[in-house]
C-alpha positions in Angstrom: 193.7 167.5 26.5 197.3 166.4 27.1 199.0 166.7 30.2 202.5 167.3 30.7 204.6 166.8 33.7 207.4 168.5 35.1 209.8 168.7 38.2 211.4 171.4 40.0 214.8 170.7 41.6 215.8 173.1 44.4 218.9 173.3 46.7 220.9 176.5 48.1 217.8 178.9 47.6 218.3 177.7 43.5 215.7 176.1 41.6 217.5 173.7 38.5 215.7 175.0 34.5 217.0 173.4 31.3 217.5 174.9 28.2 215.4 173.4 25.4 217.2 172.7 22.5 216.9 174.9 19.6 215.6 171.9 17.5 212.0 171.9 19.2 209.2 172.5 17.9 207.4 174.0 20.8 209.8 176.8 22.7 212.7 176.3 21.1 215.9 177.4 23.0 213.9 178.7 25.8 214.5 177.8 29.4 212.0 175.3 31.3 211.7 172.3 33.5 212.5 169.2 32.8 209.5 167.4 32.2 207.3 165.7 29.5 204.0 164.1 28.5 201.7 161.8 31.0 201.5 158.4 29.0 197.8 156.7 29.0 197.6 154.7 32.0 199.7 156.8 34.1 199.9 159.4 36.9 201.7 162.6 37.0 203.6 162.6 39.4 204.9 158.2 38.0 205.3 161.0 34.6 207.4 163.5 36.8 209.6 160.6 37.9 210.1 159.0 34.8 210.9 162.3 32.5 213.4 162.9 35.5 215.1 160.0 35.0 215.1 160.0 31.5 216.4 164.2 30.5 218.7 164.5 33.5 219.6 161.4 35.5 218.2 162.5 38.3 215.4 160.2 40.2 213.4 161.7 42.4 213.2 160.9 45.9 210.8 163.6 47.9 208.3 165.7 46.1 205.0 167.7 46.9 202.9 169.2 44.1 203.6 173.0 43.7 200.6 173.5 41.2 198.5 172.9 38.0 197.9 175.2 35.1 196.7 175.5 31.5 198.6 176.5 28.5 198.1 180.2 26.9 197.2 178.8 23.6 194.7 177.9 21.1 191.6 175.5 22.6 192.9 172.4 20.4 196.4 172.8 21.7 195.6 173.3 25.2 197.8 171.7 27.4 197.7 170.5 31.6 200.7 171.4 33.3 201.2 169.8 36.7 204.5 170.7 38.6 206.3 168.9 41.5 209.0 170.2 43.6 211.6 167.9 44.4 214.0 168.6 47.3 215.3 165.1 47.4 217.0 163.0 44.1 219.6 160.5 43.4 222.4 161.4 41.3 223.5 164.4 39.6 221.6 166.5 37.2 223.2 166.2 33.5 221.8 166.2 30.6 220.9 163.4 29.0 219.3 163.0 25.0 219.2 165.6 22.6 215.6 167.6 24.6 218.0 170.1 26.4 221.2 171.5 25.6 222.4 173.1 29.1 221.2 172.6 32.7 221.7 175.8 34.9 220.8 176.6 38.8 218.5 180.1 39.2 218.5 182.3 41.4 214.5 183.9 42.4 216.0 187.6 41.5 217.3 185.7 38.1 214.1 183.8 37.8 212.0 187.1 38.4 214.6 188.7 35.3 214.6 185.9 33.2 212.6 186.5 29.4 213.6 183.2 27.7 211.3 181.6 30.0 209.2 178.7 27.9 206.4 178.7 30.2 205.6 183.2 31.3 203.2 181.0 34.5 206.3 179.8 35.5 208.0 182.5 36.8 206.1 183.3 39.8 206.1 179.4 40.9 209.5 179.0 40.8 210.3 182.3 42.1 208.3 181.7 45.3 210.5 178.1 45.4 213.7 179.6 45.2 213.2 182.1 48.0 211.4 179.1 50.0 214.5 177.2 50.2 216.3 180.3 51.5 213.8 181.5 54.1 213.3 184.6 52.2 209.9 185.8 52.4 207.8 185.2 49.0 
């Protein structure tokens, strides 16, 4: 079962989603995390860092893990998410490649609103992150 990586970047009580581009085979044009697959040999959180670097110039410099979960899918394309929050990076987000075609900062009352969400098991998770970094009670 592959496992795929991704990182939440949060400042101002905002967590950062990208838009995948429409081009994609899996969610097209939805909004997700930047992210990507865990290559043989390596951990997810060395993935996290890595698909940071490479789909929005941004490398990661604190993180915790935030969570694992499985795909809502057929058994032979399940799929292992594990997420990271990162509160700490180098550089600026931007986009970077053809994966995404916009960057955007969210809000938890936008999160909680949002329907072009890739990944439904996402929303609470990154609700909850967003009001974290705010103090607002989850």
């Amino acid at each position: 079962m592959p496992d795929i990586a991704m990182g939440v970047l949060s400042q101002n009580g905002t967590v950062l989603l990208a838009r995948r581009s429409a081009e994609r085979k899996v969610h097209p044009d939805r909004w997700s995390l930047p992210g990507g697959h865990v290559e043989e040999g390596e951990g997810a959180e060395t993935a996290m860092c890595r698909e940071l670097i490479e789909e929005i110039g941004v490398t990661p410099q604190r993180w915790r893990f935030a969570g694992r979960f499985g795909s809502e899918g057929p058994p032979e394309a399940s799929v292992i998410f594990h997420v990271y929050h990162v509160d700490k990076w180098h550089d600026q987000p931007r986009l970077v490649g053809d994966e995404h075609t916009e960057l955007r900062w969210f809000t938890a009352a936008v999160i909680e609103k949002e329907t072009e969400l890739a990944l439904p098991q996402l929303t609470d998770m990154l609700a909850n992150l967003a009001m974290r970094e705010t103090g607002t009670p989850a």
